[in-house]
C-alpha positions, -999 to +999 in steps of 0.1 A: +760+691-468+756+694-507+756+660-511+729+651-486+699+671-510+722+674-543+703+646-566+667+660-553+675+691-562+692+682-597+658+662-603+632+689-588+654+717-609+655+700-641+613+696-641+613+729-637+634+741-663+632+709-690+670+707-690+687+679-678+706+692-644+736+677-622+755+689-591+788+685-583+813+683-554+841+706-545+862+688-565+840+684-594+828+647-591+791+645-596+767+640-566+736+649-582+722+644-617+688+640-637+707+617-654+716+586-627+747+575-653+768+609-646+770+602-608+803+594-596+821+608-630+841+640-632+828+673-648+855+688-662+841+725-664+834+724-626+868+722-620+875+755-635+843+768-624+852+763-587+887+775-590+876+806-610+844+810-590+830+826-625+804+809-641+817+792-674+793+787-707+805+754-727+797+756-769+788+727-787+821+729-803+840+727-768+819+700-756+832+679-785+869+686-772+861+677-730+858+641-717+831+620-731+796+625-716+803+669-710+775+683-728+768+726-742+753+744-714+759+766-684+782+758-654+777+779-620+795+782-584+773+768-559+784+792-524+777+788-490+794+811-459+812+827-487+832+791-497+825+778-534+813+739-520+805+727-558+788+740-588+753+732-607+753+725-647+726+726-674+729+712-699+715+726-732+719+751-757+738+777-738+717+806-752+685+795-741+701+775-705+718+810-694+687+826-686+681+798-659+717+796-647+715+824-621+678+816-611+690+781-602+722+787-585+704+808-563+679+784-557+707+758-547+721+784-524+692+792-506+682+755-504+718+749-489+715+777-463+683+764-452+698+729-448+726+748-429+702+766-404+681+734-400+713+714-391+730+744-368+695+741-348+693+705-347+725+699-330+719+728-307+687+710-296+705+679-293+733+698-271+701+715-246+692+682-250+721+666-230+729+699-212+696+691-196+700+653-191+731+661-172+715+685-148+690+658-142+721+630-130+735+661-111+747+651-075+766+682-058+782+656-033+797+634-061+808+658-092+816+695-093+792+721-107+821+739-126+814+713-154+773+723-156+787+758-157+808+756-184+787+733-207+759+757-204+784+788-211+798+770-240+754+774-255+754+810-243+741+804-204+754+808-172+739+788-149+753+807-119+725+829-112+693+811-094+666+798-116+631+782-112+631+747-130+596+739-148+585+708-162+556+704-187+545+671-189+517+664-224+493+639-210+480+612-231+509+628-264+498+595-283+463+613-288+478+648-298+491+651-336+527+651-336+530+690-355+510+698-322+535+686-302+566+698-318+551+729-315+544+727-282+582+737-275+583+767-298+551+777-278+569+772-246+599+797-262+575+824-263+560+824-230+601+819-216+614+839-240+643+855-217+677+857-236+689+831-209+658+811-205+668+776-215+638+750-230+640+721-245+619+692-254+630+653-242+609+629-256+574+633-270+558+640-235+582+667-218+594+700-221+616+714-200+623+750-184+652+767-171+635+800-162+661+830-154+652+845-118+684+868-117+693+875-084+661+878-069+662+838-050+645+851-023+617+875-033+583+858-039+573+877-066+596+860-093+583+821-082+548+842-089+557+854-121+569+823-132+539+805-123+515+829-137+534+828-171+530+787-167+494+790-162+492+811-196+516+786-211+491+755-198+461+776-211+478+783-244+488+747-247+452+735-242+439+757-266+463+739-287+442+705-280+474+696-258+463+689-222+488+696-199+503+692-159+529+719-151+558+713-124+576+741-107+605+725-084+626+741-058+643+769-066+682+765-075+703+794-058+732+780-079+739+754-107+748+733-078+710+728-074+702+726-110+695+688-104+674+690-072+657+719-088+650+691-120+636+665-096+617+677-080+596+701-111+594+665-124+583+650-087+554+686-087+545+676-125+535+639-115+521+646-082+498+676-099+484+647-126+473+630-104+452+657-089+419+667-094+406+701-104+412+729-127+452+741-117+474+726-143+505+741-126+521+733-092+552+741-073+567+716-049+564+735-019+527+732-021+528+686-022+548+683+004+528+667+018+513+646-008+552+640-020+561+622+015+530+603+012+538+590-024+567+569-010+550+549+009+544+512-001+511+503-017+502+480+008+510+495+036+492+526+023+458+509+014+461+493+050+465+529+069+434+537+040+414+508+053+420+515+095+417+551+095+390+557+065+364+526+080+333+530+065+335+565+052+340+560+015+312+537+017+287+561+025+263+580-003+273+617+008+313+608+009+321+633-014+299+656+008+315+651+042+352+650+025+349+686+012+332+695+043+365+680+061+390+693+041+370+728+046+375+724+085+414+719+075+413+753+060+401+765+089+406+741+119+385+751+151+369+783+133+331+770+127+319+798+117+340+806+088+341+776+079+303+770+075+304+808+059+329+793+031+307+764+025+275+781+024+257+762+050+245+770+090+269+758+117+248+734+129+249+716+095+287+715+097+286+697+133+267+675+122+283+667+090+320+664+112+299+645+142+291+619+110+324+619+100+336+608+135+312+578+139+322+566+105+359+566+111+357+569+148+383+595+151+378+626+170+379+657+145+384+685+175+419+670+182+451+678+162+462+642+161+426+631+145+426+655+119+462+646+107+454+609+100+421+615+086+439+643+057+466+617+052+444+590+046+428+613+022+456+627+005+469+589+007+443+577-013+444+605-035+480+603-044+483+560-041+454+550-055+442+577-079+418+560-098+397+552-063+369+582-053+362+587-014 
């Protein structure tokens, strides 16, 4: 790990203090040096220095005795964890380099436990990382969860208890700046931030959520919580000049359904961003509709489109008559409510619906009408999301 940032910090050091500076190993070779013609060559006060663990000054008169190319100065133990991993030396005269000595071997120290940290987290990332790509291959019916549970108790989770799976898809992250998305994770920590909530980022575009629900699988108020705290995730987000789409998938009673639970957030996420409208978060159980739909071949979606819609989309009040429509869903055979929630008289809304039934010829008062006419709706919506009705 020294040797990684030893000859930038020799360099940087000896700038700072005007001495020449060099690094060395555990064994006292040098890895670092403002002087490139001392790297690979042994410094023979190290040696002591990292037995001894005591810093050792070197007169001009012992300098003349030692190897060729040892110069007066001050030699000090570089530590890390409480193990001596090589020494720093400056090289000068040793009354004027001591005062530097323990300023610097501090600052190597500190530098080193930074690197330390910065390399602990990076590999714990990159082990969330896989933890999660594994829960996405997960097939209960081909491998056996007890391998999910102990790779996520070997990071400090158990995946036992039921959790809500949440994926936060960053549209258009070519267009965000890249410290904006790195820090949409750390963001996402904060808003999850139970001990055994589990987020990480995959790729530039995705973060994902293992939220904690406890024990609680079959209460509604936890799926609520966890999609209020994604709403004021997606709103902090945006605020952050990242726009967002928010998945919530099924909820996993077990690990077993870890990778159902994956799926489908990531089915929610693409079927919300392809929505219109203000919500940036979805759960699953709310497209199912518009998730069946998705499956179905282009073509023989645009050609259940074409029969069923007619001239509908055509018309210059389309977007009129479809809310109006998808109002009488809401609230099939109750007129009066409906024209209350739409803010118009009754008689507007029949004739709005009678218009809707010559254009597509379908009869709006019977179940089966009004269940092709929403599918080919919804179709279009979810198909062909760059088309307007």
């Amino acid at each position: 790990m020294l040797r990684s940032c030893a000859q930038e910090l020799a360099e940087s050091t000896s700038e700072i203090v005007g001495y020449s500076v060099l690094l060395t190993d555990e064994n006292g070779i040098v890895i670092g040096s403002s002087d490139p013609s001392r790297l690979g060559s042994l410094h023979t006060p190290s040696v002591g220095v990292i037995r001894t663990r005591k810093p050792e000054t070197t007169t001009p008169e012992e300098a003349t005795r030692l190897p060729e190319g040892v110069r007066p100065g001050i030699t000090l133990p570089i530590s890390l964890a409480g193990r001596v991993v090589g020494s720093i030396a400056i090289a000068g005269p040793p009354e004027e380099v001591s005062r530097y000595g323990r300023l610097v071997q501090k600052q190597a120290e500190l530098l080193l436990r930074e690197n330390a940290l910065l390399r602990s987290s990076m590999l714990r990332e990159q082990a969330l990382q896989e933890l999660i790509l594994e829960i996405a291959a997960f097939d209960p019916l081909k491998a056996d969860e007890t391998v999910l549970v102990m790779r996520g108790r070997e990071l400090g989770y158990d995946l036992r208890p039921p959790r809500a799976v949440l994926v936060v898809e960053i549209l258009h992250p070519e267009e965000g700046p890249l410290n904006r998305r790195l820090e949409a994770q750390a963001l996402t920590r904060r808003f999850f931030s139970h001990p055994q909530d589990i987020v990480s980022r995959i790729g530039d575009e995705k973060i994902v959520v293992l939220a904690f629900l406890g024990l609680a699988v079959r209460e509604i108020q936890p799926l609520e919580e966890v999609r209020n705290t994604a709403r004021l995730l997606a709103l902090s987000l945006e605020e952050h000049g990242l726009s967002v789409r928010i998945g919530i998938g099924e909820i996993a009673p077990s690990a077993a359904f870890l990778g159902e639970a994956f799926r489908s957030a990531g089915e929610a996420a693409r079927l919300s961003a392809k929505k219109s409208g203000e919500e940036r978060v979805s759960f699953i159980g709310d497209l199912r509709l518009e998730s069946l739909l998705s499956y179905i071949p282009k073509d023989r979606a645009a050609a259940f489109c074409e029969t069923v819609l007619k001239d509908l989309p055509g018309v210059s009040d389309a977007e009129e008559l479809t809310q109006t429509f998808l109002a009488w869903c809401d609230r099939p055979f109750e007129p009066a409510r409906v024209a209350q929630a739409l803010s118009i008289h009754r008689n507007t809304l029949s004739y709005r619906l009678q218009k809707i039934e010559r254009l597509t010829g379908l009869n709006l008062r019977e179940v089966r009408g009004i269940l092709m006419l929403r599918s080919a709706l919804e179709l279009r919506k979810t198909v062909f999301p760059e088309r307007k009705t």
